[in-house]
TISE-305981 format. One line per 3 residues: their letters; for each residue x, y, z of N, C-alpha, C. Coordinates in steps of 0.2 Angstrom, whole numbers, plus 5000, padded with zeros to 4 digits. Last residue first. Layout:
// residues N
a) X/Y/Z/X/Y/Z/X/Y/Z  ...
//
This chain:
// residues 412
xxx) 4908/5062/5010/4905/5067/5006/4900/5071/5013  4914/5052/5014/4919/5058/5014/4914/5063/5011  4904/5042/5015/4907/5044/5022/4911/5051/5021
xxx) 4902/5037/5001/4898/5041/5005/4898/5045/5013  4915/5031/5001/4914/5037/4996/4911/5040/5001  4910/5019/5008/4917/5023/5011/4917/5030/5007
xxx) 4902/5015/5002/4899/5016/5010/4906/5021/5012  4909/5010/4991/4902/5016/4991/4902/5018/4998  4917/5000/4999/4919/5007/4994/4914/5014/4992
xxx) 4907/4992/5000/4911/4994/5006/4914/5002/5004  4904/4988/4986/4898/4989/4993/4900/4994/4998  4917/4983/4981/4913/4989/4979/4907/4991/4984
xxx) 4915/4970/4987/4921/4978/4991/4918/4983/4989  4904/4963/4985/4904/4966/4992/4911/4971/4993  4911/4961/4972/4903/4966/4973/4903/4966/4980
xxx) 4919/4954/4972/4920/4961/4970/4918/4967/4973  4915/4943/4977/4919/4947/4983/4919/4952/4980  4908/4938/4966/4905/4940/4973/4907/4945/4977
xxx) 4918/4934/4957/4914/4940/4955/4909/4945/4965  4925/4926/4964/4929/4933/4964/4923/4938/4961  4916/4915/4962/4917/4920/4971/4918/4926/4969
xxx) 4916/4912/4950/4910/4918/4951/4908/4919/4959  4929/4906/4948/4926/4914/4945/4921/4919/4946  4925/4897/4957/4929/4899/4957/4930/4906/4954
xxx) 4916/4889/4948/4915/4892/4954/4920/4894/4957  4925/4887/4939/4921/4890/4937/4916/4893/4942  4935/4878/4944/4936/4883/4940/4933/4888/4938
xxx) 4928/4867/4947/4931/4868/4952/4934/4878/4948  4920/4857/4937/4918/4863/4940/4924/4869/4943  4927/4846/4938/4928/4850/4933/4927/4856/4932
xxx) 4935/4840/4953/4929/4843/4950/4928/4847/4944  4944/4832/4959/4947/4832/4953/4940/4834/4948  4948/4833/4974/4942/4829/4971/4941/4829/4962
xxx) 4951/4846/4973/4955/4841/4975/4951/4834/4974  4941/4852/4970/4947/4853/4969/4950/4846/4969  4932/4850/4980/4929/4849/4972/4937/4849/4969
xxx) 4938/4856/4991/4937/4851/4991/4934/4849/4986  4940/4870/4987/4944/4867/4987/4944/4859/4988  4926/4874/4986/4930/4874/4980/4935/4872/4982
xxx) 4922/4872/5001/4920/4869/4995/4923/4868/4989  4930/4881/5006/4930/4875/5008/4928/4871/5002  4926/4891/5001/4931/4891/4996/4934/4886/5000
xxx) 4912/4894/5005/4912/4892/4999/4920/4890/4998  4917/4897/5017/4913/4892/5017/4912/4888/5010  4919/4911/5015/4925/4904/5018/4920/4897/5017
xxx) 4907/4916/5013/4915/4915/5007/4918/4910/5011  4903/4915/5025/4900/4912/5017/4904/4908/5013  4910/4924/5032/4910/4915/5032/4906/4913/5026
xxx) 4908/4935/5026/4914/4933/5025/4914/4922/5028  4894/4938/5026/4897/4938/5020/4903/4934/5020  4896/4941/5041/4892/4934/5038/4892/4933/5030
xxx) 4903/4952/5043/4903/4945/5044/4899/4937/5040  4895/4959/5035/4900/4958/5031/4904/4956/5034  4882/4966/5037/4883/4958/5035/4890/4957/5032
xxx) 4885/4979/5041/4881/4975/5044/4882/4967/5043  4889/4989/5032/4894/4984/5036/4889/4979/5040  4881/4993/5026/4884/4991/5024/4888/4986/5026
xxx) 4874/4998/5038/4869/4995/5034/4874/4991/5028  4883/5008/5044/4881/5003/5045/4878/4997/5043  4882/5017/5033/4888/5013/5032/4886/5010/5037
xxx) 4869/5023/5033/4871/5019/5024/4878/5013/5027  4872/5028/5044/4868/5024/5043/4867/5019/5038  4880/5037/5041/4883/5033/5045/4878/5028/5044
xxx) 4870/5047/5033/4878/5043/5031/4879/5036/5031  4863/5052/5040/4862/5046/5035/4866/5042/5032  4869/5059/5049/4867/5053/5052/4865/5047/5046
xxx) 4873/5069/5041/4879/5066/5044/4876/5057/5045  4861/5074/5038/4864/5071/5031/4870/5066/5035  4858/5080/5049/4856/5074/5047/4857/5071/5041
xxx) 4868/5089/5050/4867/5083/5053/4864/5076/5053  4865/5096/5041/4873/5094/5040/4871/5089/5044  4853/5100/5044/4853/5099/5040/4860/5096/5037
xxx) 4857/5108/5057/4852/5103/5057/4853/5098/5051  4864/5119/5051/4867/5111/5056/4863/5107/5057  4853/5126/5044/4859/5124/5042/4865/5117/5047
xxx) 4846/5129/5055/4845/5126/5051/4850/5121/5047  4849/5139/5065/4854/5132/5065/4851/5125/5062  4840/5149/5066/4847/5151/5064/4852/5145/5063
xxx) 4829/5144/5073/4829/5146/5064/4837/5146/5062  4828/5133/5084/4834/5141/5084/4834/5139/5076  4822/5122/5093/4818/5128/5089/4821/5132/5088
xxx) 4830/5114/5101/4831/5121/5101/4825/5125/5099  4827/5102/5093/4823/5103/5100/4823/5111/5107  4837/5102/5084/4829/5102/5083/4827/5105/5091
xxx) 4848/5099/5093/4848/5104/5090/4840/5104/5088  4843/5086/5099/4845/5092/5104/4844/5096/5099  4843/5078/5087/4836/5079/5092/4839/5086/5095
xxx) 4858/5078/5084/4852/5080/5081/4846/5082/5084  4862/5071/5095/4864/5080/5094/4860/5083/5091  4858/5059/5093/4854/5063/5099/4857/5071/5096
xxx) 4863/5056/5081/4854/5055/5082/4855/5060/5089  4877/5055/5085/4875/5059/5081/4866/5060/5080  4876/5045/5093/4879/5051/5097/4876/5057/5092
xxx) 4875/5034/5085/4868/5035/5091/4868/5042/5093  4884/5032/5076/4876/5036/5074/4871/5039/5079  4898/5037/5083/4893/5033/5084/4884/5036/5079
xxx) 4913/5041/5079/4907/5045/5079/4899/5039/5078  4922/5032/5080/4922/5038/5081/4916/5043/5082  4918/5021/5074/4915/5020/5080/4920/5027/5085
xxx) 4915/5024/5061/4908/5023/5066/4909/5023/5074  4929/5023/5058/4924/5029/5056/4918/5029/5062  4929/5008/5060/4933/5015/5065/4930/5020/5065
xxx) 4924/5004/5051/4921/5005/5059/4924/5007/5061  4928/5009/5039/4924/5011/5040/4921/5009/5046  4942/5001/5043/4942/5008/5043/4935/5010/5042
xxx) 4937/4988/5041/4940/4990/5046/4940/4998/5049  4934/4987/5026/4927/4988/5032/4930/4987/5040  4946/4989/5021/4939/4994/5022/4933/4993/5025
xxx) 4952/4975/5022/4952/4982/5028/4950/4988/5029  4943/4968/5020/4945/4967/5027/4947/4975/5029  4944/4970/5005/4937/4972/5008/4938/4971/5016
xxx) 4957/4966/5004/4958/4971/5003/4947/4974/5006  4957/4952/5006/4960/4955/5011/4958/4962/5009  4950/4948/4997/4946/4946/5002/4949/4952/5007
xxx) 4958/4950/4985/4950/4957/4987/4948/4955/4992  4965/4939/4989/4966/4949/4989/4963/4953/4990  4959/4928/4986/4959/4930/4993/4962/4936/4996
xxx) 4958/4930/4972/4952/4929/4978/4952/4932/4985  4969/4928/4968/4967/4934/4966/4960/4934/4972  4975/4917/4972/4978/4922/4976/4974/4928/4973
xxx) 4964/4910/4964/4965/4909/4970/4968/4916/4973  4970/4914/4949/4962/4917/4953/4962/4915/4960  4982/4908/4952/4981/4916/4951/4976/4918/4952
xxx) 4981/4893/4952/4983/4898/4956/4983/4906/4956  4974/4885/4944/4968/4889/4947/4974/4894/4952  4984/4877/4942/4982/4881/4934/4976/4887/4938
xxx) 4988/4869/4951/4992/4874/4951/4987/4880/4945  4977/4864/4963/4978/4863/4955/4980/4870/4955  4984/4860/4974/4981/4856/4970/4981/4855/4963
xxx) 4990/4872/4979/4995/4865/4979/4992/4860/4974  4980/4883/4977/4987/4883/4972/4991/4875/4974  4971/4875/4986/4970/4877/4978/4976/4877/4975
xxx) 4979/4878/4999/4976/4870/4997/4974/4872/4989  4982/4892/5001/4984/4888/4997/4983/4880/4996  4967/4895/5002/4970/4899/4995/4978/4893/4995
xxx) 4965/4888/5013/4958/4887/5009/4963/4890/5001  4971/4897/5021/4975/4889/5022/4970/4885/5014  4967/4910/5020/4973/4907/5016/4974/4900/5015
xxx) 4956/4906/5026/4955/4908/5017/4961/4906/5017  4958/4906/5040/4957/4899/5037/4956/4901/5027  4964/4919/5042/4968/4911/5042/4965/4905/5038
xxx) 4953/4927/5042/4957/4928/5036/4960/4922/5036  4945/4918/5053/4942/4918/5045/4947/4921/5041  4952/4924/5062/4953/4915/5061/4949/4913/5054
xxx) 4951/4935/5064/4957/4933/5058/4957/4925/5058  4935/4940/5060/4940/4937/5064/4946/4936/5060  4937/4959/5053/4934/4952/5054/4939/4947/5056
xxx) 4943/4971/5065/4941/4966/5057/4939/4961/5060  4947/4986/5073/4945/4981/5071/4943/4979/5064  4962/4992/5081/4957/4992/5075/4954/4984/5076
xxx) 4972/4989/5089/4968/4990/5091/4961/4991/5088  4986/4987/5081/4986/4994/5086/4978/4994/5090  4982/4976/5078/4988/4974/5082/4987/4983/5086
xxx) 4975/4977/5068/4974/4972/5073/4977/4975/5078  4984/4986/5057/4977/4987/5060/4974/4986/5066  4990/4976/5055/4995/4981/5058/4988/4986/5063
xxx) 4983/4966/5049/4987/4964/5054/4989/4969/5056  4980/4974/5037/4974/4970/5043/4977/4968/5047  4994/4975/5030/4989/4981/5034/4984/4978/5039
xxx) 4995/4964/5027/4999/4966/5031/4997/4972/5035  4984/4962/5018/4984/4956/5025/4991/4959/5031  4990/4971/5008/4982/4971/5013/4984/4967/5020
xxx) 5000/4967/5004/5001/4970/5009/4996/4973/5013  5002/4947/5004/4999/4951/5001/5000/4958/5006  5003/4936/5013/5002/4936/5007/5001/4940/5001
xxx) 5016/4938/5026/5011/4939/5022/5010/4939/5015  5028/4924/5024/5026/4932/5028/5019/4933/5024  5035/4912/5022/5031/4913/5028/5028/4920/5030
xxx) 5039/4912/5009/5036/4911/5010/5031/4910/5018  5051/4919/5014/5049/4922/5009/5041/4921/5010  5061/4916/5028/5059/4914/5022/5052/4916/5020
xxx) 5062/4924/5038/5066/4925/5035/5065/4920/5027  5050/4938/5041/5051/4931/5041/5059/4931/5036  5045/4952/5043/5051/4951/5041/5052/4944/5042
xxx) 5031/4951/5045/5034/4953/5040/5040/4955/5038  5031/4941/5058/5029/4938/5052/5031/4943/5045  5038/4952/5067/5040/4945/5064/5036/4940/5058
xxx) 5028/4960/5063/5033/4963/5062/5037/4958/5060  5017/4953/5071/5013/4957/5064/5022/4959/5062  5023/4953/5085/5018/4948/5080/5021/4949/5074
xxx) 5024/4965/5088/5029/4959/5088/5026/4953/5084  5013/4971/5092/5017/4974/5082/5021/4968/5081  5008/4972/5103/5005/4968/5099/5009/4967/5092
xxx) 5025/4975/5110/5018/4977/5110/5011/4970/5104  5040/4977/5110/5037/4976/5116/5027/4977/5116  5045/4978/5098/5044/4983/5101/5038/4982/5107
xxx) 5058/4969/5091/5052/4969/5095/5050/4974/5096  5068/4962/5075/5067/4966/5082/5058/4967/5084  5068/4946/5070/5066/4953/5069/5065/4954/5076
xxx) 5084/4938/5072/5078/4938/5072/5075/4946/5073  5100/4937/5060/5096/4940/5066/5089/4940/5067  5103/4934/5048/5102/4930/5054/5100/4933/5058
xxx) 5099/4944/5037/5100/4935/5035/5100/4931/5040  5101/4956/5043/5096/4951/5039/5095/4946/5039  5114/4953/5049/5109/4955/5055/5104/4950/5048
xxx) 5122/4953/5037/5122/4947/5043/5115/4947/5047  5119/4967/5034/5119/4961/5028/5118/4955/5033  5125/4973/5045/5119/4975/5041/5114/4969/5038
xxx) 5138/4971/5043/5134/4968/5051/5127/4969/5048  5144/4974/5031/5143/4968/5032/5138/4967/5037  5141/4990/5033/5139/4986/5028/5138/4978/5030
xxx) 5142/4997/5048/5146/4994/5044/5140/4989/5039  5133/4997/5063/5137/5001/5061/5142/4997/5054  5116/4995/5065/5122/4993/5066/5128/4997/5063
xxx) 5099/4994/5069/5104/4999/5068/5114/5000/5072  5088/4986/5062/5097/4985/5064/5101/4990/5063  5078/4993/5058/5076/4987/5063/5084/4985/5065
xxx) 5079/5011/5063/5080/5005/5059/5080/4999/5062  5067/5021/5072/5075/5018/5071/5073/5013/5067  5055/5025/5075/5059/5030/5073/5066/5027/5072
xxx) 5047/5018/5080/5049/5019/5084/5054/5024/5080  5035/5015/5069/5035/5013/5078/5039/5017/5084  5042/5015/5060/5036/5021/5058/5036/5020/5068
xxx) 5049/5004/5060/5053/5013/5059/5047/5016/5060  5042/4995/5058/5045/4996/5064/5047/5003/5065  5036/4998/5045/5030/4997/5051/5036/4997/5057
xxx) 5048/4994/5037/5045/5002/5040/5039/5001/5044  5048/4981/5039/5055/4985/5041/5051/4995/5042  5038/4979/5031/5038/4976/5037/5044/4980/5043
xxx) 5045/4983/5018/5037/4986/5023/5036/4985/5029  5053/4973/5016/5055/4980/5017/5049/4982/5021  5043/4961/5014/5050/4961/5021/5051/4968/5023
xxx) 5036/4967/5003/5036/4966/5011/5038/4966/5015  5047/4966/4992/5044/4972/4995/5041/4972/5002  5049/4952/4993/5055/4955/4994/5052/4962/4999
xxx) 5036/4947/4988/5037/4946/4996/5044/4949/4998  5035/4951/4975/5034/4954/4981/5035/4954/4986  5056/4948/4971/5048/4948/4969/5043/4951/4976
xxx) 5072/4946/4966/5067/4948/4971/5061/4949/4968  5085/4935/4969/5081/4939/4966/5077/4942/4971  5095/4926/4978/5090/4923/4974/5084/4926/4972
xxx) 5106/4933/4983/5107/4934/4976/5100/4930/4973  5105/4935/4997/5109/4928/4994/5108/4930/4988  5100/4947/4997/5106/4947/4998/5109/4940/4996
xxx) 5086/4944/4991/5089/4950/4991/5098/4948/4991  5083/4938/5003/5083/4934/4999/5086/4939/4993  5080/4946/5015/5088/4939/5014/5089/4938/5008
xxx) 5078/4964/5008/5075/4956/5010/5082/4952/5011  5083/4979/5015/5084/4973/5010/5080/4967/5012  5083/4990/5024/5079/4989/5022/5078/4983/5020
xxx) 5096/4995/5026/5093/4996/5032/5087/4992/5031  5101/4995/5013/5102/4989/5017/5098/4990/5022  5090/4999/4998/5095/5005/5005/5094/4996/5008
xxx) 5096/4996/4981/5089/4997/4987/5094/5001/4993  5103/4981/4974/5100/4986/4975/5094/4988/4980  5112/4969/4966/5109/4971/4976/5109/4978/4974
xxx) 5111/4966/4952/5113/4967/4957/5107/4967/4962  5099/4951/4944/5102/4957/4946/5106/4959/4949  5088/4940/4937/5095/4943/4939/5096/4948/4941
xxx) 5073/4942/4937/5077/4943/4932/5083/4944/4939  5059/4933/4947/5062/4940/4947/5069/4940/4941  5048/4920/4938/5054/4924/4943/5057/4929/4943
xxx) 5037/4918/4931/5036/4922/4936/5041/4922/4939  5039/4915/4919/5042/4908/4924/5040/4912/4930  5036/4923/4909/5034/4919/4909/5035/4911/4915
xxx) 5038/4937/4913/5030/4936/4912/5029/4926/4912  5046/4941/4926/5047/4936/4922/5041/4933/4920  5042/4957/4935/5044/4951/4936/5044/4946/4928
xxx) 5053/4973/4932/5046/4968/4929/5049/4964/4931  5055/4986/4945/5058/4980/4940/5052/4974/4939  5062/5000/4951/5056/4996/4949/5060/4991/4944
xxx) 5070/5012/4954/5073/5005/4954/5069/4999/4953  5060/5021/4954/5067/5023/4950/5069/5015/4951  5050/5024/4961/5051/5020/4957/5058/5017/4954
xxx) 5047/5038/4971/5052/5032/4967/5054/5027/4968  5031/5033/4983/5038/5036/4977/5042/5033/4974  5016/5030/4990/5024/5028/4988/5026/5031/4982
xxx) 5009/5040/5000/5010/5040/4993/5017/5038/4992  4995/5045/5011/5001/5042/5010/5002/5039/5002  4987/5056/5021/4987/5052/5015/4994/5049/5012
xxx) 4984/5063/5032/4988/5057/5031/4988/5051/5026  4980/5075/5031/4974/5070/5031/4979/5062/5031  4992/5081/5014/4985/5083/5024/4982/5075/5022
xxx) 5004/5067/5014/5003/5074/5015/4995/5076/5018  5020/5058/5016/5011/5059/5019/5009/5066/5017  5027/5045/5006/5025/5053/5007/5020/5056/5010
xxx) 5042/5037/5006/5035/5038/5009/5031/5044/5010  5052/5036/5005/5050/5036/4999/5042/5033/5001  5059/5036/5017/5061/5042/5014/5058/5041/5007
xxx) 5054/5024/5022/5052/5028/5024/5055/5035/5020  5056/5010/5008/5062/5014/5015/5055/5019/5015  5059/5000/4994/5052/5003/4999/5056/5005/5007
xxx) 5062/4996/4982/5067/5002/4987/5062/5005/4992  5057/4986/4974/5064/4985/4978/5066/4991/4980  5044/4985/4969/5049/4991/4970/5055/4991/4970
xxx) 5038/4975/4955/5041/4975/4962/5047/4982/4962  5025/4970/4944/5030/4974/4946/5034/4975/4955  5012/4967/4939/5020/4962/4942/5027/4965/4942
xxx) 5003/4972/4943/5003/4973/4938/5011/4971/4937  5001/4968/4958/4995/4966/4952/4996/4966/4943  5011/4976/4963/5013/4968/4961/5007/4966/4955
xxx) 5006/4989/4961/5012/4986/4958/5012/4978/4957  4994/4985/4972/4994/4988/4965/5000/4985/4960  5002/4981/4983/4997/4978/4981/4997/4978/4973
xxx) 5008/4995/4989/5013/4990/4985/5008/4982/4980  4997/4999/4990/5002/5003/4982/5005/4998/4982  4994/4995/5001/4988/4994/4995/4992/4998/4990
xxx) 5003/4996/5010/5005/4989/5007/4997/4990/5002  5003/5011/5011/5008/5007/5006/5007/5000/5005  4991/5010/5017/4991/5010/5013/4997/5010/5009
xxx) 4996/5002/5030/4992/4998/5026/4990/5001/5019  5004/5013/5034/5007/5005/5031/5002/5000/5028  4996/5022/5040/4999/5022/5033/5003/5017/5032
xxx) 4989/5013/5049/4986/5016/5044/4991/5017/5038  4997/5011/5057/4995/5006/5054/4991/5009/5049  5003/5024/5063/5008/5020/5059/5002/5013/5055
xxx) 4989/5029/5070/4992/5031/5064/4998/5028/5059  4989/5017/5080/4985/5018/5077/4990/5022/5069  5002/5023/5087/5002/5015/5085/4996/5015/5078
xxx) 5009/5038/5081/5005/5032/5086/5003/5027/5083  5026/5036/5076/5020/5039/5076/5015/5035/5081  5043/5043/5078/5040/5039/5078/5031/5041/5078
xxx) 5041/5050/5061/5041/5046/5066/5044/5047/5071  5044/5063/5052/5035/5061/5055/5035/5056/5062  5054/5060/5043/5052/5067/5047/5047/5066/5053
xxx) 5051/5048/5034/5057/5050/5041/5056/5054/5047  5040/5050/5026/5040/5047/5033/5046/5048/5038  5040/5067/5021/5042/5060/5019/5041/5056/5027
xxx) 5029/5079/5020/5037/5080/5022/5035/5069/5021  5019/5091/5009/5021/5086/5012/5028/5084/5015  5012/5092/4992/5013/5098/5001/5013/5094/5008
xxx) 5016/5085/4981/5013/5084/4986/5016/5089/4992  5016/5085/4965/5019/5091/4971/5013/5087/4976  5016/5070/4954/5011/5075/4958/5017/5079/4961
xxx) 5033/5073/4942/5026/5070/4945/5022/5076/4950  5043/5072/4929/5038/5075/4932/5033/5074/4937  5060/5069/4926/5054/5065/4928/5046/5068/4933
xxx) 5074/5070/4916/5070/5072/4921/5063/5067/4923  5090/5072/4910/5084/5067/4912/5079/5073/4917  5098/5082/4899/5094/5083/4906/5087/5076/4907
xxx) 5101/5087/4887/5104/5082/4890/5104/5080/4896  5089/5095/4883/5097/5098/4882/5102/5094/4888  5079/5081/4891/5079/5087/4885/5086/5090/4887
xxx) 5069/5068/4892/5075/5072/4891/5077/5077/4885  5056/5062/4901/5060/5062/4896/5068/5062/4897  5040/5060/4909/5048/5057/4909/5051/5060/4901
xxx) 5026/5065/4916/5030/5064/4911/5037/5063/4912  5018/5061/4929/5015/5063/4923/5019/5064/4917  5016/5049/4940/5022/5050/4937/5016/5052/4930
xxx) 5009/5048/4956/5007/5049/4949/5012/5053/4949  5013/5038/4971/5012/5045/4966/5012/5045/4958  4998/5027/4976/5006/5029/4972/5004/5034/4967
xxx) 4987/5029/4981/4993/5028/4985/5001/5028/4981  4977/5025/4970/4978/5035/4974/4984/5034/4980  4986/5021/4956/4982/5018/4962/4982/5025/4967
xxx) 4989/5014/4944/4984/5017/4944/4981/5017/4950  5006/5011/4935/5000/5010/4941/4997/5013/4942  5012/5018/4923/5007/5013/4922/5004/5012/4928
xxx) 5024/5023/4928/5018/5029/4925/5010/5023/4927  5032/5014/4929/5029/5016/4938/5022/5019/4934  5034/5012/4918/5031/5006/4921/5029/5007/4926
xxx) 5040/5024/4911/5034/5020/4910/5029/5016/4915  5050/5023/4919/5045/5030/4920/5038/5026/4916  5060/5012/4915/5057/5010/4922/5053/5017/4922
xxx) 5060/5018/4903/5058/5009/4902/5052/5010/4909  5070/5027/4905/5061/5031/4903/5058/5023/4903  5080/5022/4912/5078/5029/4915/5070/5028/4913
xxx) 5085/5014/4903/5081/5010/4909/5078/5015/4910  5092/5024/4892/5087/5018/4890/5082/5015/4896  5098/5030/4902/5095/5033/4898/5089/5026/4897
xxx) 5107/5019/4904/5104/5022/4911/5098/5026/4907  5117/5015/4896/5113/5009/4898/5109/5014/4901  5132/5018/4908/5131/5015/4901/5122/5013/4899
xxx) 5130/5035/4915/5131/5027/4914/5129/5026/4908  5124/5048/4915/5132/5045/4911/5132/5040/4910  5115/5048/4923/5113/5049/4919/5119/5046/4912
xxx) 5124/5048/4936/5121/5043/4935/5117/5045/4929  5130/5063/4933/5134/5055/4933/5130/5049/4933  5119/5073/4933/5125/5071/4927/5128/5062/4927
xxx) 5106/5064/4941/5110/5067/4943/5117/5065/4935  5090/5071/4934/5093/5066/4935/5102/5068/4938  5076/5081/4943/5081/5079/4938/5086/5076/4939
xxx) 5058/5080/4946/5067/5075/4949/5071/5077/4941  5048/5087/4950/5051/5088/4946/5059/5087/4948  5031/5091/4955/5035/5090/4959/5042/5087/4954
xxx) 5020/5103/4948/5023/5095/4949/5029/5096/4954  5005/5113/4947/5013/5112/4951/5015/5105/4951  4999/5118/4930/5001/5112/4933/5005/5114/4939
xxx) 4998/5126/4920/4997/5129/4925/4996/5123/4933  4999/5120/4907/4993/5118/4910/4993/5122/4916  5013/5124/4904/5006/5122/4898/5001/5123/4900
xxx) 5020/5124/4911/5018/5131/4910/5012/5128/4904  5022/5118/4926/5021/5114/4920/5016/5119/4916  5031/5123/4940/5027/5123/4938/5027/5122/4929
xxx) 5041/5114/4955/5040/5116/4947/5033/5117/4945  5052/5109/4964/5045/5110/4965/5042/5116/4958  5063/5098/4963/5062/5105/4963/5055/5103/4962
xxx) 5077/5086/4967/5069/5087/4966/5067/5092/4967  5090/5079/4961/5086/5083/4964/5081/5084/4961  5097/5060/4960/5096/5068/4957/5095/5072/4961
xxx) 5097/5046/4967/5097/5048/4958/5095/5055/4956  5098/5051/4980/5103/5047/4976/5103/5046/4970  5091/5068/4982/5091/5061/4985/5097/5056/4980
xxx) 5087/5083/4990/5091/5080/4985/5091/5071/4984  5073/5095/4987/5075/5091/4991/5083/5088/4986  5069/5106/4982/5064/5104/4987/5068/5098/4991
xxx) 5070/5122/4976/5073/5116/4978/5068/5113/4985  5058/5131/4968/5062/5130/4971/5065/5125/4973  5053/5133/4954/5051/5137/4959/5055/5139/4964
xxx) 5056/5132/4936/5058/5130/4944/5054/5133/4947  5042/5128/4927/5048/5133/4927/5050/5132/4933  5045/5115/4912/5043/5118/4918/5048/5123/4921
xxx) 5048/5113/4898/5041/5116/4899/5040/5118/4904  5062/5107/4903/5057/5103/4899/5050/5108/4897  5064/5120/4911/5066/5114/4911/5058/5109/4905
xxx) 5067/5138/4914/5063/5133/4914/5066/5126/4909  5073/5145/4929/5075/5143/4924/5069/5138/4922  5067/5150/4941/5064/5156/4936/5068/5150/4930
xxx) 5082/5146/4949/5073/5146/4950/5074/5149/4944  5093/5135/4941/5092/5143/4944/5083/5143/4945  5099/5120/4946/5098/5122/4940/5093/5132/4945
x) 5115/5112/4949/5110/5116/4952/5106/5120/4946
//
């Protein structure tokens, strides 16, 4: 235990925040910049290991490196008077445990944003392997921020398969694939994701058994638990037991989780028929697989902001917003200027995000329509097939960024 008032690398304790299996976590300030971080010191024994030092700052690096507002920002790792440590954001917040079970609606919400952190990291081929609820962090407004990294791991830049390893992570969690030793990579982190879209449902582990072994067994054989609702779907396909049956990606898991509590997207027979479209290209021409799966990423990850941009609207309809306005106008009350003028800034808003959303069914068949096309030039052995292909992804870009402005301009 280290003493408040004591300072550590530059920072000064405040207080104990928590304790978990690679150390304790204090709530610190970073006296250079008048920083609050949040401040894991390493635990003596795990810090002792052979080899632990060296992975300690390897794996601080590699979390430092993702760039995403759903993964916590790691702003410095070192060691000092023989003390690892690990400095990141202070979130004023309590972890997923605490929180659930949550309403249906709210669980999807924050699972779709860890599955856009877990997104980010694979982008940058990286896999968590310890995605549980206790490394979930909501804080206001139910913002949500995957944490420790601590057991992060680079996939294999050149055969793309995960490196050897122990069985690490929490078992409540673990992929099969995890367990028979045949590595892990993203779909490993999803199966776990999947396991927390149930937890977040109901507040229990999807096997909640007694003993390491039934743990292990239930995984490997037991069919994924139900919670009597639409989730049954979305929950069995994200705990499948082979790898490639689960989602493609953790957008596609959030769009599904989205569905499933009653949000709306674009049909999923147009998300369906992209994938069927994404892997017809990877089986054809394996050399176009990466801008394929990159394609139909941002196709999933524009699905589910303009999922969340109609919820927006259809919480607050512009129509409801237009009459308030009139009403208020039609006061003649000098004194509610000022509302009038929030008002109508409100309504332009919504109006910028209708207008945004407007065509973003018809944007989406397009796209499916074009990636019918590139995959038949494909398979037709079209030289082109590469090159239209580079300039979907440039299209889709340009309609997320579209969707992304409409969503800025909704928080302002």
């Amino acid at each position: 235990m280290i003493e408040v008032g004591s300072v550590v690398a530059g920072h000064r304790i405040l207080r104990l925040v928590g304790r978990g299996g690679m150390g304790v976590v204090y709530e610190a300030v970073e006296e250079s910049l008048g920083r609050t971080v949040a401040l894991k010191l390493v635990a003596p024994e795990r810090a002792g290991e052979p080899g632990f030092r060296e992975r300690f700052i390897a794996e601080s690096r590699l979390a430092a490196s993702i760039d995403h507002p759903n993964v916590l920002p790691v702003f410095k790792a070192g060691e000092e008077d023989g003390l690892l440590y690990l400095a990141m954001r202070f979130v004023d917040g309590a972890d997923l445990r605490s929180a659930a079970p949550l309403d249906p609606m709210r669980a999807a919400h924050i699972v779709a944003q860890i599955g856009a952190a877990l997104d980010a990291a694979h982008a940058r081929r990286l896999v968590h392997r310890d995605v549980k609820p206790a490394n979930v962090l909501i804080a206001a407004g139910d913002h949500a921020y995957l944490t420790d990294f601590g057991l992060v791991k680079a996939l294999d830049e050149t055969t793309g398969q995960t490196r050897t390893g122990n069985l690490v992570g929490t078992l409540d969690y673990v992929a099969p694939e995890r367990i028979r030793g045949e590595g892990d990579g993203p779909a490993s982190d999803l199966y776990s994701l999947g396991c927390v879209l149930y937890y977040t449902l109901t507040g229990a582990v999807p096997f909640p058994l007694e003993g390491t072994e039934r743990k292990l067994w239930a995984h490997l054989s037991e069919p994924p638990p139900t919670v009597g609702s639409a989730f049954d779907s979305v929950i069995a396909r994200a705990m499948a037991k082979d790898p490639l049956a689960r989602y493609e990606s953790g957008a596609a898991l959030g769009v599904a989780a989205i569905a499933a509590a009653g949000g709306s997207r674009p049909s999923p027979l147009l998300l369906d028929a992209a994938r069927r479209c994404e892997r017809g290209i990877r089986a054809a021409a394996p050399e176009l697989a990466g801008q394929a799966v990159e394609l139909v990423a941002a196709f999933e990850h524009a699905a589910v902001r303009a999922a969340l941009l109609r919820e927006a609207l259809a919480d607050t309809p512009p129509e409801r917003v237009e009459r308030r306005l009139a009403d208020v106008r039609a006061g003649h009350d000098p004194g509610k200027a000022k509302l009038v003028a929030a008002l109508a800034q409100h309504l332009a808003v919504q109006r910028k995000m209708q207008t945004a959303l407007a065509g973003f069914d018809a944007d989406t068949e397009r796209i499916l329509l074009e990636l019918e096309t590139v995959r038949g030039r494909v398979l037709a052995d079209d030289t082109t097939a590469g090159e239209r292909l580079a300039s979907l992804q440039d299209e889709i870009e340009t309609i997320a960024e579209r969707l992304d402005r409409a969503g800025g301009e909704s928080a302002t």
